[in-house]
PyMOL Python script that loads the backbone (N, CA, C, O; Angstrom):
from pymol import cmd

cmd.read_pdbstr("""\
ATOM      1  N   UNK A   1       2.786  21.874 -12.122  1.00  0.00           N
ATOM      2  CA  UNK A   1       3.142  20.476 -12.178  1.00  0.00           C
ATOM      3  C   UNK A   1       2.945  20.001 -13.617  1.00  0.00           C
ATOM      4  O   UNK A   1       1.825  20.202 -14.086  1.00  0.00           O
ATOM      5  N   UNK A   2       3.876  19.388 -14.413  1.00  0.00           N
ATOM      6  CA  UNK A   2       3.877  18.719 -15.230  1.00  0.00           C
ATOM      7  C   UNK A   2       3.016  17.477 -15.372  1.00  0.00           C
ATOM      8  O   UNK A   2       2.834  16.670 -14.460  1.00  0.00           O
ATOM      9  N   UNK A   3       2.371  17.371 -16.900  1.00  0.00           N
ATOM     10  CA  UNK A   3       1.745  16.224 -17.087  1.00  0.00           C
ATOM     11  C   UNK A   3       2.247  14.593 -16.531  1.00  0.00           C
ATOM     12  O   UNK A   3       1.478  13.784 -16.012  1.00  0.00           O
ATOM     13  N   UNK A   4       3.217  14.445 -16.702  1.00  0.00           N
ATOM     14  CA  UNK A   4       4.193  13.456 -16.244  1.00  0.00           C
ATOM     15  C   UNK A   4       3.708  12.790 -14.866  1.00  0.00           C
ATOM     16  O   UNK A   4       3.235  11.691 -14.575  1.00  0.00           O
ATOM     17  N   UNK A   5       4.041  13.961 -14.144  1.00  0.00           N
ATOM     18  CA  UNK A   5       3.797  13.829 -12.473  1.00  0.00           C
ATOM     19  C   UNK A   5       2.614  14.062 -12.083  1.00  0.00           C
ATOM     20  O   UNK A   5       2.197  13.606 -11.019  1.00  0.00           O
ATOM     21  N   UNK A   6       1.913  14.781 -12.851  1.00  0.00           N
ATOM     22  CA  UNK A   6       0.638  14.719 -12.726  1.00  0.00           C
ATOM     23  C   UNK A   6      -0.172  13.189 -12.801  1.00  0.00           C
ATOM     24  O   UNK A   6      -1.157  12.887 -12.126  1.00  0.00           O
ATOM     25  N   UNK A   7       0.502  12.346 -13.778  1.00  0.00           N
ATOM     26  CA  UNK A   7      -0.463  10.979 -14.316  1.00  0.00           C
ATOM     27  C   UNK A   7       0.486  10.619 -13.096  1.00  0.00           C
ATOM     28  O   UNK A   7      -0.145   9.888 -12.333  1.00  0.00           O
ATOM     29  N   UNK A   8       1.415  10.795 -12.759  1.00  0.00           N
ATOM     30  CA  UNK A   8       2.403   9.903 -11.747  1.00  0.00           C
ATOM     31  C   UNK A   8       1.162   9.482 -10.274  1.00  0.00           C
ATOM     32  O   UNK A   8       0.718   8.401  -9.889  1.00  0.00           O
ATOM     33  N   UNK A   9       0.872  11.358  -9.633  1.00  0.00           N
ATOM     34  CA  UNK A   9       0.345  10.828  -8.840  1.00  0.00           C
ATOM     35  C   UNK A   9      -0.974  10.938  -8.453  1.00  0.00           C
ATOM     36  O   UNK A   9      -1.373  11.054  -7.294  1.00  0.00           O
ATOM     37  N   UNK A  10      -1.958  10.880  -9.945  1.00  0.00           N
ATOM     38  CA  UNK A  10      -2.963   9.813 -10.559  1.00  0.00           C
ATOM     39  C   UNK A  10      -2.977   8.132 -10.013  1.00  0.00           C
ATOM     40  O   UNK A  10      -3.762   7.490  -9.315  1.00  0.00           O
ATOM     41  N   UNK A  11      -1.784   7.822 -10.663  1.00  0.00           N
ATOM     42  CA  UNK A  11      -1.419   6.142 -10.667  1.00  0.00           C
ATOM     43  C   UNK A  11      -1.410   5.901  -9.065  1.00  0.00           C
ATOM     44  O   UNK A  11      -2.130   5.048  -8.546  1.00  0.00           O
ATOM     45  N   UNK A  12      -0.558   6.703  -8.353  1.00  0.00           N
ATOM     46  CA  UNK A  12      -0.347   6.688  -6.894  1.00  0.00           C
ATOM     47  C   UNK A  12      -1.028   6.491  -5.819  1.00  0.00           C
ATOM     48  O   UNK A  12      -0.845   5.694  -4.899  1.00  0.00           O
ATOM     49  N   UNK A  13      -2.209   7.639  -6.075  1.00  0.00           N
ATOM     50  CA  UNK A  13      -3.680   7.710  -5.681  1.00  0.00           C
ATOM     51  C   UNK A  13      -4.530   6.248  -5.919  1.00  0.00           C
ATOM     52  O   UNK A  13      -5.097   5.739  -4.952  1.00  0.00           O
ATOM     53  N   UNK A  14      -4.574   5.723  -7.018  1.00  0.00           N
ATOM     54  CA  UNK A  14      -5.344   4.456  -7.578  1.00  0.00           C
ATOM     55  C   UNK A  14      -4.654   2.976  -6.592  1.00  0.00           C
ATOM     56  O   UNK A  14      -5.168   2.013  -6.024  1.00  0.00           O
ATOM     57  N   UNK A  15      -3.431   3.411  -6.772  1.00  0.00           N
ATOM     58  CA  UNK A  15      -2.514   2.352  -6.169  1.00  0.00           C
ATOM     59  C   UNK A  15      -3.020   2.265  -4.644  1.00  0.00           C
ATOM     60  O   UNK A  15      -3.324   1.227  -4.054  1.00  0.00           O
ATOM     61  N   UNK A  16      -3.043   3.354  -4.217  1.00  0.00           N
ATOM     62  CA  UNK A  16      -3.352   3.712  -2.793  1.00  0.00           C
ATOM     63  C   UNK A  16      -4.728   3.061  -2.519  1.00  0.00           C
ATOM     64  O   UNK A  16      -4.911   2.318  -1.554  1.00  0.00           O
ATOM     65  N   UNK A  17      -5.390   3.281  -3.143  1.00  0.00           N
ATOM     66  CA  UNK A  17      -7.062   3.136  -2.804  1.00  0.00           C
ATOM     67  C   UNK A  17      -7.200   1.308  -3.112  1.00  0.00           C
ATOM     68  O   UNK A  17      -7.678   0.687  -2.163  1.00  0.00           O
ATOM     69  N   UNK A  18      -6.942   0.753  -3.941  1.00  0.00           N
ATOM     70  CA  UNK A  18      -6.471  -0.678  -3.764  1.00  0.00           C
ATOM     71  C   UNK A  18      -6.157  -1.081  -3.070  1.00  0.00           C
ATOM     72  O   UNK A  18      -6.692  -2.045  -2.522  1.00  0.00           O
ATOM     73  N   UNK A  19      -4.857  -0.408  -2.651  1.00  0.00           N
ATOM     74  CA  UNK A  19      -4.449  -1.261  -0.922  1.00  0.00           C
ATOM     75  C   UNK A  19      -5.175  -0.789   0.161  1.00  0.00           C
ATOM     76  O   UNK A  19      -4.840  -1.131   1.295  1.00  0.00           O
ATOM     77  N   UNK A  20      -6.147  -0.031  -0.029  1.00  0.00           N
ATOM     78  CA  UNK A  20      -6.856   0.518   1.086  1.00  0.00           C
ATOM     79  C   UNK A  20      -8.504  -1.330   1.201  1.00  0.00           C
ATOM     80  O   UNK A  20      -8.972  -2.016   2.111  1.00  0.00           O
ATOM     81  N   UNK A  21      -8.694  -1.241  -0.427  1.00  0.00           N
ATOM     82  CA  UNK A  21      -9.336  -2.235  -0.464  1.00  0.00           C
ATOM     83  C   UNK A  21      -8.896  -3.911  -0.135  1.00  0.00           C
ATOM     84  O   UNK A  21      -9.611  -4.872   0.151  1.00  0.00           O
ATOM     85  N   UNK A  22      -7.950  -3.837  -0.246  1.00  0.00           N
ATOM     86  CA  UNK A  22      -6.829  -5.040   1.016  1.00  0.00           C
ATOM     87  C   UNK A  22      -7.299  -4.918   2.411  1.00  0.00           C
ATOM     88  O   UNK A  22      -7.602  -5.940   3.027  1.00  0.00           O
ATOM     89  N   UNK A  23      -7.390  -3.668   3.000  1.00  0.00           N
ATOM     90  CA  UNK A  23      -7.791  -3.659   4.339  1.00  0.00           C
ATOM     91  C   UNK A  23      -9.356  -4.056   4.653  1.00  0.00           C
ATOM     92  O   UNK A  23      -9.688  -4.400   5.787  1.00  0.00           O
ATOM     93  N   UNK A  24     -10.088  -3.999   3.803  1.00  0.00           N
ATOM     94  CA  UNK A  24     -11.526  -4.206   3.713  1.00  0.00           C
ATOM     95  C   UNK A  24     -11.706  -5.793   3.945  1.00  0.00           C
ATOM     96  O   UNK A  24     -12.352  -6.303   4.860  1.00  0.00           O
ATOM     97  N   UNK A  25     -11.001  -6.469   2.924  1.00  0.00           N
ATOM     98  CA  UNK A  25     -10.812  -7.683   2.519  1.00  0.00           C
ATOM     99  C   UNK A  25     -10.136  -8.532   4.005  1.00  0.00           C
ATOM    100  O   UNK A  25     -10.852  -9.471   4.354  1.00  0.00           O
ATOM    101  N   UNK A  26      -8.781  -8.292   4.952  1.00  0.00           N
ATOM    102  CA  UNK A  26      -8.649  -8.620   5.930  1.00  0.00           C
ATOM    103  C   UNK A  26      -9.370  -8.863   7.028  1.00  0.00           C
ATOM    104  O   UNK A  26      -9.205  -9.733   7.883  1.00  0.00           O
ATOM    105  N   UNK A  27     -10.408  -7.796   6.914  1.00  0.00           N
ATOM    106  CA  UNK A  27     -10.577  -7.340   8.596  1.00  0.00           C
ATOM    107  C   UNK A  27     -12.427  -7.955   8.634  1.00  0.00           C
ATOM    108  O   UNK A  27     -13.330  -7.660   9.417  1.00  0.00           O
ATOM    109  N   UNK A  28     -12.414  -8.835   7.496  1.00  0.00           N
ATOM    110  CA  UNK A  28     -13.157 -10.050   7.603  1.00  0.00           C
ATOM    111  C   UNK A  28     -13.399 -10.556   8.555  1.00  0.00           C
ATOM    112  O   UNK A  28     -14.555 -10.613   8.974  1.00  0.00           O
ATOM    113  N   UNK A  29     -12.658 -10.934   9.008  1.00  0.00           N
ATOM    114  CA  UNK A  29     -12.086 -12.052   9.856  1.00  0.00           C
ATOM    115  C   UNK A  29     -11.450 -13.111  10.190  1.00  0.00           C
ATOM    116  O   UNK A  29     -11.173 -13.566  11.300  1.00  0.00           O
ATOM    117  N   UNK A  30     -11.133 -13.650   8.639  1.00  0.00           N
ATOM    118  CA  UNK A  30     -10.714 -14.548   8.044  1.00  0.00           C
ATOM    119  C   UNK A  30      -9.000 -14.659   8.415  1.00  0.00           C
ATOM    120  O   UNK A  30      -8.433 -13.602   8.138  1.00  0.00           O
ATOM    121  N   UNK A  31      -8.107 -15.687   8.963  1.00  0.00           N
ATOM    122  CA  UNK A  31      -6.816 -15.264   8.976  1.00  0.00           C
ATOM    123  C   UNK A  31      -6.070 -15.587   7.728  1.00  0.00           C
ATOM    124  O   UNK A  31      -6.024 -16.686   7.175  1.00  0.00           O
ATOM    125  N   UNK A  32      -5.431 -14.365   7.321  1.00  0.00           N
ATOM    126  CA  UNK A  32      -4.532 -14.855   6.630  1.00  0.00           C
ATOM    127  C   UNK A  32      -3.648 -15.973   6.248  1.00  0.00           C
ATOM    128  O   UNK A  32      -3.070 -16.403   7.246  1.00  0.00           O
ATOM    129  N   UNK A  33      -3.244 -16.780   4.857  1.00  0.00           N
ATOM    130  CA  UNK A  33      -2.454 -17.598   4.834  1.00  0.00           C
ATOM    131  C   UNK A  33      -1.089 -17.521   4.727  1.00  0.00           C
ATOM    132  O   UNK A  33      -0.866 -16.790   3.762  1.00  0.00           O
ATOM    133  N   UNK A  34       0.240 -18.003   5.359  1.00  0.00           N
ATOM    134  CA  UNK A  34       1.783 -17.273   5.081  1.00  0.00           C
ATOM    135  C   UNK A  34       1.488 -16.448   3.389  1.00  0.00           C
ATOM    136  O   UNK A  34       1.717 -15.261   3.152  1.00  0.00           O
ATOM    137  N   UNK A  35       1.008 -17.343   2.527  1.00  0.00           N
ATOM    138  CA  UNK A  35       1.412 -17.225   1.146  1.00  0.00           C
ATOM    139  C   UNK A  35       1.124 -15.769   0.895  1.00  0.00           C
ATOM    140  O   UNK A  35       1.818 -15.003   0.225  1.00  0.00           O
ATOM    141  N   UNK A  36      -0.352 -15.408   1.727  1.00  0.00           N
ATOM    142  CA  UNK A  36      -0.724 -14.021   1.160  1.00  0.00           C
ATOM    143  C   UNK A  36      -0.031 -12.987   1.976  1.00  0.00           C
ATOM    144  O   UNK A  36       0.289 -11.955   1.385  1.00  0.00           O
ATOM    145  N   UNK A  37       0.252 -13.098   3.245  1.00  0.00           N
ATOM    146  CA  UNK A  37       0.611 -12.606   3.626  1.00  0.00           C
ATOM    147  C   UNK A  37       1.861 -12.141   3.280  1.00  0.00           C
ATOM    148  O   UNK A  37       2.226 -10.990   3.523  1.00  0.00           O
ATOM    149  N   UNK A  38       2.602 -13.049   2.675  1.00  0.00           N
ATOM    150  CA  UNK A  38       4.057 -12.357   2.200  1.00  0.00           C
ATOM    151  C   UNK A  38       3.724 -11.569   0.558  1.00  0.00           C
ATOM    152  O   UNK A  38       4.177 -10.488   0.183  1.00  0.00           O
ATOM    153  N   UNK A  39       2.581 -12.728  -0.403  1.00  0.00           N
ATOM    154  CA  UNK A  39       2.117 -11.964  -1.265  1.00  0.00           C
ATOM    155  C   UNK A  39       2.309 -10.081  -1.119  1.00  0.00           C
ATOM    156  O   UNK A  39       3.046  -9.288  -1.706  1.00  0.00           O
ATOM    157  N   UNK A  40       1.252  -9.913  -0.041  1.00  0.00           N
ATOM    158  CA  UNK A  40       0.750  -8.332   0.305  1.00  0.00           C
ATOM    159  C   UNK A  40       1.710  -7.801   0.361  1.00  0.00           C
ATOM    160  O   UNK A  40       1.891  -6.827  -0.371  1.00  0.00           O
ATOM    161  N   UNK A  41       2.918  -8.329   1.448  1.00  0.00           N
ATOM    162  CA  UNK A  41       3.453  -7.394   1.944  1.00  0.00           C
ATOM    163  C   UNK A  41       4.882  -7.260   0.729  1.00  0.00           C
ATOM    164  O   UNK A  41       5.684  -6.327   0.774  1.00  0.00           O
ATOM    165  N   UNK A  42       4.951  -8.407  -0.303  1.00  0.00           N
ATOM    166  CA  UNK A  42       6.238  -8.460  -1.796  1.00  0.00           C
ATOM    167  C   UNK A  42       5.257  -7.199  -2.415  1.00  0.00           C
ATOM    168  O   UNK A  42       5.709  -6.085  -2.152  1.00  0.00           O
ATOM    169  N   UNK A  43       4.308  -7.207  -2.998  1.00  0.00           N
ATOM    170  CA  UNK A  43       3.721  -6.169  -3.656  1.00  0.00           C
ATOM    171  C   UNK A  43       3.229  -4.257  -3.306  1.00  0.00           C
ATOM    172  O   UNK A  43       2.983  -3.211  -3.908  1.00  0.00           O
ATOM    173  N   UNK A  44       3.353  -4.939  -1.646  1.00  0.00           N
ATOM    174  CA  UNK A  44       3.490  -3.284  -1.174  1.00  0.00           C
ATOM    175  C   UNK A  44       4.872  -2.650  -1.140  1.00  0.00           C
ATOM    176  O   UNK A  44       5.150  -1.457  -1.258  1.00  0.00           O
ATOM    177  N   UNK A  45       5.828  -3.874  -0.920  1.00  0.00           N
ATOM    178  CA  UNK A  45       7.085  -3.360  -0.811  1.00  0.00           C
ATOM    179  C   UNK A  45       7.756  -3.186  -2.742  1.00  0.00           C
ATOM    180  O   UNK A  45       8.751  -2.523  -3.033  1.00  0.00           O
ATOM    181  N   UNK A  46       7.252  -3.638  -3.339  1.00  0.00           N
ATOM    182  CA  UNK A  46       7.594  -3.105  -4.796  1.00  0.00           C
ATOM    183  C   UNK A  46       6.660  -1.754  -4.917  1.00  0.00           C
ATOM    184  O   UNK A  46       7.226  -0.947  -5.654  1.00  0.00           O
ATOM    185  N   UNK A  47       5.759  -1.400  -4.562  1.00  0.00           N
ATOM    186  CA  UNK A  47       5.007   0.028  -4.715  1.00  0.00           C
ATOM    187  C   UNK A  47       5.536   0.802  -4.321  1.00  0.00           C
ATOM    188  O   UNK A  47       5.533   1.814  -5.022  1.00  0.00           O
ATOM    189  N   UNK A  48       6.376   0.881  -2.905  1.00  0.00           N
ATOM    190  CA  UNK A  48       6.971   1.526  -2.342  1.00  0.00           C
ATOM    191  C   UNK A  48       8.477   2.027  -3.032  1.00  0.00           C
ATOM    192  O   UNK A  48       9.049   3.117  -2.980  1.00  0.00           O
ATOM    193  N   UNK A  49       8.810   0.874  -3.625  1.00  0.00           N
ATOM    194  CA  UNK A  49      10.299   1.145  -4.067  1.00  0.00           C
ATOM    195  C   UNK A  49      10.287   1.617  -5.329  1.00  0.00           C
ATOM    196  O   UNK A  49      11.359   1.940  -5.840  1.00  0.00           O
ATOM    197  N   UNK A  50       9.074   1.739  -6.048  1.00  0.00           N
ATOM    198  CA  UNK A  50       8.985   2.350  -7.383  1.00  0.00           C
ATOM    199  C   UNK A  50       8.400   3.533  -7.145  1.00  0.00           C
ATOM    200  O   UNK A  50       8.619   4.399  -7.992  1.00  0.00           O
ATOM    201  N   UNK A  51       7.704   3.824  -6.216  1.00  0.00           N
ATOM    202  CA  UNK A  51       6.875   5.320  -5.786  1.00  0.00           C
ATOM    203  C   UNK A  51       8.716   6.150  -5.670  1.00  0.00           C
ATOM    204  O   UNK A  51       9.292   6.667  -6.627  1.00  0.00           O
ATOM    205  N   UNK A  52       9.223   6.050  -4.366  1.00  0.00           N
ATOM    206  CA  UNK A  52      10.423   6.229  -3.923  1.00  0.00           C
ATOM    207  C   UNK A  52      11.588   6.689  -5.156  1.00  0.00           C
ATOM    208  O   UNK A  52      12.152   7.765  -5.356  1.00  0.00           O
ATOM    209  N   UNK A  53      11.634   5.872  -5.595  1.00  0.00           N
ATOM    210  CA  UNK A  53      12.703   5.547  -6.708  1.00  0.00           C
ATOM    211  C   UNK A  53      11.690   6.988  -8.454  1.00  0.00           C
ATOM    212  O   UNK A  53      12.458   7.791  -8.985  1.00  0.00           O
ATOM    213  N   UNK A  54      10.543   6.971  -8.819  1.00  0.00           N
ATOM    214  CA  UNK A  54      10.402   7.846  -9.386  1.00  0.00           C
ATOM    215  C   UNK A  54       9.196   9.145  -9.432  1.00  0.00           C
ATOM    216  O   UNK A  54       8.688   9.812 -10.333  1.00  0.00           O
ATOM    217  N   UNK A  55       9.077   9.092  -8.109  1.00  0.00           N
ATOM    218  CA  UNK A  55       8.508  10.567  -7.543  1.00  0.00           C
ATOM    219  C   UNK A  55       9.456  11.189  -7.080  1.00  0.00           C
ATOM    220  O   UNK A  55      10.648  10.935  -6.908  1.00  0.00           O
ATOM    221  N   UNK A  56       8.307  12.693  -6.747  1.00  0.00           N
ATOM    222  CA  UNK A  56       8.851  13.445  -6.143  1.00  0.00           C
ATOM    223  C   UNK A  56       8.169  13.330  -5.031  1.00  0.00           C
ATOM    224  O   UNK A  56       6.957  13.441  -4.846  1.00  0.00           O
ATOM    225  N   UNK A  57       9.632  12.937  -3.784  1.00  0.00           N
ATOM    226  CA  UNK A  57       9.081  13.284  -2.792  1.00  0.00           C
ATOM    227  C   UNK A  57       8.307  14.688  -1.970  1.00  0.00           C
ATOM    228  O   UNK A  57       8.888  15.753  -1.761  1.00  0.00           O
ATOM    229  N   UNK A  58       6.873  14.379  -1.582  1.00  0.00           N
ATOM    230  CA  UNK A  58       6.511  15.545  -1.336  1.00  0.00           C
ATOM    231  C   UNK A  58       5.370  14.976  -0.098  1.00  0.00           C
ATOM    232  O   UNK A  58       4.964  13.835   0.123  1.00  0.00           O
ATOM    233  N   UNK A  59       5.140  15.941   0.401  1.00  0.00           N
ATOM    234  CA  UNK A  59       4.195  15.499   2.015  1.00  0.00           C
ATOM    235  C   UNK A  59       3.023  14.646   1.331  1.00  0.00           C
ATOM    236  O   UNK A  59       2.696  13.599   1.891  1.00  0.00           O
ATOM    237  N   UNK A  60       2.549  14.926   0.477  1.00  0.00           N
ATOM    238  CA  UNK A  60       0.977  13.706  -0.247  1.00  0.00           C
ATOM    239  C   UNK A  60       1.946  12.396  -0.374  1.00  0.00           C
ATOM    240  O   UNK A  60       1.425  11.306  -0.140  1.00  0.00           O
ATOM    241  N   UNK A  61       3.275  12.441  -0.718  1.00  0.00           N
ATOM    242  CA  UNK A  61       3.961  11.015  -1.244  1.00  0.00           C
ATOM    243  C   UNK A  61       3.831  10.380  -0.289  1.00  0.00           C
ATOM    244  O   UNK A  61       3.006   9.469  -0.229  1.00  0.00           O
ATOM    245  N   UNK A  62       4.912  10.833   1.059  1.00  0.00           N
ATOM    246  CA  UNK A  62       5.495  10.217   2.012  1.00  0.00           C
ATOM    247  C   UNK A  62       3.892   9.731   3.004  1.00  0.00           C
ATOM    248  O   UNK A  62       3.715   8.600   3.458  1.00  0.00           O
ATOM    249  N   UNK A  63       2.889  10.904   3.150  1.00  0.00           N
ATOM    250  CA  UNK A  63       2.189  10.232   4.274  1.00  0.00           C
ATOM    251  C   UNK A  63       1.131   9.067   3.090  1.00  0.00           C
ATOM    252  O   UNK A  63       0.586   8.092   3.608  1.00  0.00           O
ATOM    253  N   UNK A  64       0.957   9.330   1.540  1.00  0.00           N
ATOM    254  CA  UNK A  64       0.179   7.950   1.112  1.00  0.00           C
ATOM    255  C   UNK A  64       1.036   6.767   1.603  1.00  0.00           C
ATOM    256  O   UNK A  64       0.598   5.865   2.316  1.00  0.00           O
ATOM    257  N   UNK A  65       2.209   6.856   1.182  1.00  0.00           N
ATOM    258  CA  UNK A  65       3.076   5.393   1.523  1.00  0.00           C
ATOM    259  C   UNK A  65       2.969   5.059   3.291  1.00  0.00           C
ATOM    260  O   UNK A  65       3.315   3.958   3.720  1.00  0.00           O
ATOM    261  N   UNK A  66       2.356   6.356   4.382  1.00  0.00           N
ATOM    262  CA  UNK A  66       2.393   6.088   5.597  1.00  0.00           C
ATOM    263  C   UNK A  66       1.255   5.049   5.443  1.00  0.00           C
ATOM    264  O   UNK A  66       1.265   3.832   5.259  1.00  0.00           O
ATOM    265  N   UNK A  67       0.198   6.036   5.593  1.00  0.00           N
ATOM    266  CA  UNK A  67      -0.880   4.983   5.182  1.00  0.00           C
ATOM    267  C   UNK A  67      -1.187   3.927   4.857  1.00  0.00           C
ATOM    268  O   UNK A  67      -1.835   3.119   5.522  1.00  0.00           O
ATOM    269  N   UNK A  68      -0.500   3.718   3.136  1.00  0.00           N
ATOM    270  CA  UNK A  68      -0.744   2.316   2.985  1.00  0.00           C
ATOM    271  C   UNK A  68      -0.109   1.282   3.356  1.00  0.00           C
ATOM    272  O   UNK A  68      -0.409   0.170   2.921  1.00  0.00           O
ATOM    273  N   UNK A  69       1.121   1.528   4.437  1.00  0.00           N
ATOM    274  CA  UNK A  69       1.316   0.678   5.454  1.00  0.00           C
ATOM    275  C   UNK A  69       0.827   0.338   6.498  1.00  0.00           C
ATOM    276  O   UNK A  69       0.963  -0.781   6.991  1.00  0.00           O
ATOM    277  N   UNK A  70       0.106   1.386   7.040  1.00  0.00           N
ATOM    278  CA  UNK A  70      -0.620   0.809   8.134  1.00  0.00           C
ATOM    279  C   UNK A  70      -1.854  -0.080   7.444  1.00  0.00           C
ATOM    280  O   UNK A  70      -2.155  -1.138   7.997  1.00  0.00           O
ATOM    281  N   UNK A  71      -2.502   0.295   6.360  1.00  0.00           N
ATOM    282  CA  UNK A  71      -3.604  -0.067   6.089  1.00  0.00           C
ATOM    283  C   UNK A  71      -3.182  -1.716   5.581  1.00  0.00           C
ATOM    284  O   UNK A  71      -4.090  -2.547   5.614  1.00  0.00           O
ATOM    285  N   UNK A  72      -2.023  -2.080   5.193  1.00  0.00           N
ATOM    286  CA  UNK A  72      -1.227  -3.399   4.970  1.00  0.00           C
ATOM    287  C   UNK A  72      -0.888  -3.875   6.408  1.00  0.00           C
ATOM    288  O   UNK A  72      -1.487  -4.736   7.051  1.00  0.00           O
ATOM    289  N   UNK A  73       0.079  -3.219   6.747  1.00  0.00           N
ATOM    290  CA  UNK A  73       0.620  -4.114   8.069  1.00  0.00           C
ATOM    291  C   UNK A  73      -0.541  -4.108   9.195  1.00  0.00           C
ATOM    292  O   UNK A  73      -0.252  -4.976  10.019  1.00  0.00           O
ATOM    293  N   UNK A  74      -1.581  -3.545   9.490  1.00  0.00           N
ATOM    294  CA  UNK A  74      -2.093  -3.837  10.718  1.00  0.00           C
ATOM    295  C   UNK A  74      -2.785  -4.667  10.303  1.00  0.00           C
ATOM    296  O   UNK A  74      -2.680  -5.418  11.273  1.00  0.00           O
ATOM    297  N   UNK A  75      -3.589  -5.309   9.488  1.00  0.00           N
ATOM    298  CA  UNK A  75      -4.627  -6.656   9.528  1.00  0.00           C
ATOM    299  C   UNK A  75      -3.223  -7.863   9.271  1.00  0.00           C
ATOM    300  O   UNK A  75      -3.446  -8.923   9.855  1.00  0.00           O
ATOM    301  N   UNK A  76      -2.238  -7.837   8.712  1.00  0.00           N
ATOM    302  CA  UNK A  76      -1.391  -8.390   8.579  1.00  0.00           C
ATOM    303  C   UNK A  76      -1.020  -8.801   9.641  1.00  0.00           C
ATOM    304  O   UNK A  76      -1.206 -10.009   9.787  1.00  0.00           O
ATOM    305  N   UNK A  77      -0.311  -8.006  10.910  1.00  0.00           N
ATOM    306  CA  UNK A  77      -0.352  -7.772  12.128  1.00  0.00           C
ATOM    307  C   UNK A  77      -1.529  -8.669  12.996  1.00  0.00           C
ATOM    308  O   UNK A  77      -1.321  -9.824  13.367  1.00  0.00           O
ATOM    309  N   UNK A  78      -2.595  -8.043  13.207  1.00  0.00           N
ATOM    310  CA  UNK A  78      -3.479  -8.558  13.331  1.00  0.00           C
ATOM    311  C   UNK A  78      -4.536 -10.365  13.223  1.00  0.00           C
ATOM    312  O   UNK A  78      -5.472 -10.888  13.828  1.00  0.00           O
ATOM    313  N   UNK A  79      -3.613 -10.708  12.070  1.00  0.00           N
ATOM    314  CA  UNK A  79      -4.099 -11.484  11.173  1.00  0.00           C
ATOM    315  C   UNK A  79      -3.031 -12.921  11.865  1.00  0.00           C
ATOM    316  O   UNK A  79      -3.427 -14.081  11.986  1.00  0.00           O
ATOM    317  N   UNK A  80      -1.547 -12.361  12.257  1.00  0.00           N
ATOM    318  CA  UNK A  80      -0.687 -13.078  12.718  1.00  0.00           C
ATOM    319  C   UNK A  80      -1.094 -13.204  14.119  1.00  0.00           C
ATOM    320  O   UNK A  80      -0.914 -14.256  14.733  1.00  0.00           O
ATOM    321  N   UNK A  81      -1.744 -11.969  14.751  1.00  0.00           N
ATOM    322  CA  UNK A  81      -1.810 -12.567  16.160  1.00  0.00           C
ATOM    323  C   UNK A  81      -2.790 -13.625  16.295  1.00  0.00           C
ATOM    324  O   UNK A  81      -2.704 -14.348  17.288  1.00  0.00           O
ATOM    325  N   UNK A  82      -3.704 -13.826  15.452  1.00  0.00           N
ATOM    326  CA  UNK A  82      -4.934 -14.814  15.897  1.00  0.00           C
ATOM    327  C   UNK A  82      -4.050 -16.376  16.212  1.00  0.00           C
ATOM    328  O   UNK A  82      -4.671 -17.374  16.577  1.00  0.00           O
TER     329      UNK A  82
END
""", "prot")
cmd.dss("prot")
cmd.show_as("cartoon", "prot")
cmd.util.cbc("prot")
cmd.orient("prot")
């Protein structure tokens, strides 16, 4: 693997673990406000489309981006049902 893709999925990993710290931050208890809620979910959906758009897809890519959807959409989820 090239240096390139190497720092690529460095950045990916970091990115990941942030939105993992989003889920920490939700499951507070606290409900979400519309604002953040669309916040989270504009900024996961630009991670996604720049991961997508210049990786290589490979099984670590596809299941981090699984992940950090669930770890987004379920307190999100969650956050709407209260």
């Amino acid at each position: 693997m090239d240096q390139k893709h190497q720092n690529f999925n460095y950045i990916t990993l970091h990115l990941f673990l942030i939105f993992a710290g989003i889920n920490q931050i939700t499951m507070a208890g606290k409900k979400l406000s519309q604002t953040q809620i669309a916040s989270i979910l504009i900024l996961w959906v630009v991670l996604v489309v720049y991961i997508l758009l210049y990786a290589d897809l490979t099984a670590f890519t596809l299941l981090s981006i699984l992940m950090s959807g669930a770890f987004v959409f379920i307190p999100v989820y969650k956050s709407l049902k209260k």
